[in-house]
C-alpha positions in Angstrom: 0.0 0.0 0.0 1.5 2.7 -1.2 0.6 5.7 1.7 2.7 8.1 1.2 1.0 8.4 -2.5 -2.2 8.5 -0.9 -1.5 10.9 1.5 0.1 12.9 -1.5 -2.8 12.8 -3.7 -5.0 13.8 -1.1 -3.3 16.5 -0.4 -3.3 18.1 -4.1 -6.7 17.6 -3.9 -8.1 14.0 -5.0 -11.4 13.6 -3.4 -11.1 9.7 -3.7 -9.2 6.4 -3.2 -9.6 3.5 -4.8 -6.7 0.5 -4.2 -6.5 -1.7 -7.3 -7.7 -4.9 -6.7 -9.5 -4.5 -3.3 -13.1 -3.3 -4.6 -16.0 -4.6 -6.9 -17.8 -2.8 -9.2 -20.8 -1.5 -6.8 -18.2 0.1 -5.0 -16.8 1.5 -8.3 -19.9 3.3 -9.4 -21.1 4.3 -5.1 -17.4 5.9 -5.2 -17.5 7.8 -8.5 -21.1 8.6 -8.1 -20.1 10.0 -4.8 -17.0 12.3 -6.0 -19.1 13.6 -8.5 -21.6 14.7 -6.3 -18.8 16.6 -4.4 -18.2 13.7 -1.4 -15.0 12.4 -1.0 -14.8 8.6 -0.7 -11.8 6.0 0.5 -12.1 2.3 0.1 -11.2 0.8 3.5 -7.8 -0.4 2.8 -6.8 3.4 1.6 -8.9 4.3 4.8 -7.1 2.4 6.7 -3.4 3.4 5.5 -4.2 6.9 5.1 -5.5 6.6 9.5 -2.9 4.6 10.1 -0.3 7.2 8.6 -2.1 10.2 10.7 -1.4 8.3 13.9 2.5 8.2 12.7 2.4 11.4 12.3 0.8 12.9 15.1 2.9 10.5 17.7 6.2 12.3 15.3 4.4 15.7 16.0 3.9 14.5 19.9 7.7 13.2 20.6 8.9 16.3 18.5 6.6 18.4 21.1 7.4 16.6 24.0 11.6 17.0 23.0 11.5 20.5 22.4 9.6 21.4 26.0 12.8 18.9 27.2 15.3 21.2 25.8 13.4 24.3 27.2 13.1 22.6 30.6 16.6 22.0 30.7 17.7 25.5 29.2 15.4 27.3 31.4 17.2 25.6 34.9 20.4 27.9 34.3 18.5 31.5 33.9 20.5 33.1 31.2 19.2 36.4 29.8 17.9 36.4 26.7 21.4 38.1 25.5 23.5 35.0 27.1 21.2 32.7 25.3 22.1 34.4 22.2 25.7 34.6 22.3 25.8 30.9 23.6 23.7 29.9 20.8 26.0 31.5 18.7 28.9 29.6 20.2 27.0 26.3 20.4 27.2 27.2 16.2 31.0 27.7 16.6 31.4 31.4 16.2 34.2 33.5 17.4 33.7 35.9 20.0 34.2 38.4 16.8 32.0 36.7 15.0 29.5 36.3 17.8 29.9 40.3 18.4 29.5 41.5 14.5 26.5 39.1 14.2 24.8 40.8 17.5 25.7 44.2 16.7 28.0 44.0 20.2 32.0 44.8 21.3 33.6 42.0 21.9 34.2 42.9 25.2 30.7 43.1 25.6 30.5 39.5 24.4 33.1 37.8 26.7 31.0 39.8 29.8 28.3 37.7 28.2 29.9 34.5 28.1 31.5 35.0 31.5 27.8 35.2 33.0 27.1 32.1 31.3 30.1 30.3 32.9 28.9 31.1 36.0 25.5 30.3 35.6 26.4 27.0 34.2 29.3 26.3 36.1 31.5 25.3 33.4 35.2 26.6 33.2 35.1 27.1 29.8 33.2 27.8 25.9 33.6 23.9 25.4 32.2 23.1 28.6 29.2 25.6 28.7 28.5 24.0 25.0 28.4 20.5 26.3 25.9 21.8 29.1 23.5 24.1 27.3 23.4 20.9 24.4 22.7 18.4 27.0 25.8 16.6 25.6 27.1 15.5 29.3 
């Protein structure tokens, strides 16, 4: 069964479903009879995949959910400023403190103030460290 076909053609806007080989003629003419008239109709075997491959998805959408309130959980504990959790994104990405500082529109100086707050508030020793912790690498 072919779903992601399915699930491709209903989205561009086929109203109907038919698998070949898994319907008789009655349901032929009840599902082209009811297109026509502006219904949408599924045999049960596309009904079924096309159900089944909702479920997937919404338990994908669900973990994804569930992973990024994680990370924000785990972010959140440390209370960095908005402007720490900026320049330690920025680091996480592997970005100079000049880099980090042309980017944000910031001196550099300004920048290692920044990072030196996040040190603390993460009690690492140094950029690699604070990475490993924000990332939940440890």
């Amino acid at each position: 069964m072919p779903i992601p076909l399915i699930s491709a053609m209903l989205r561009r806007g086929a109203r109907g479903y038919l698998v070949h080989g898994a319907f008789d003629p009655p349901e032929l003419l009840r599902a082209v009879l009811a297109v026509a008239g502006g219904q949408g109709w599924l045999s049960p075997v596309a009904a079924s995949a096309v159900a089944s491959a909702l479920r997937e998805q919404a338990a994908r959408e669900r973990a994804e959910r569930e992973r990024v309130e994680r990370e924000r959980a785990h972010r959140d504990r440390y209370g960095l400023t908005e402007r720490e959790r900026e320049v330690l994104e920025l680091v996480c990405r592997g970005m100079s403190n000049a880099s980090v500082a042309g980017r944000l529109g910031l001196t550099e100086k300004t920048v290692k103030n920044h990072l030196n707050h996040v040190f603390t508030k993460l009690g690492a020793r140094n950029r690699t460290e604070a990475v490993v912790r924000w990332t939940g690498s440890e």
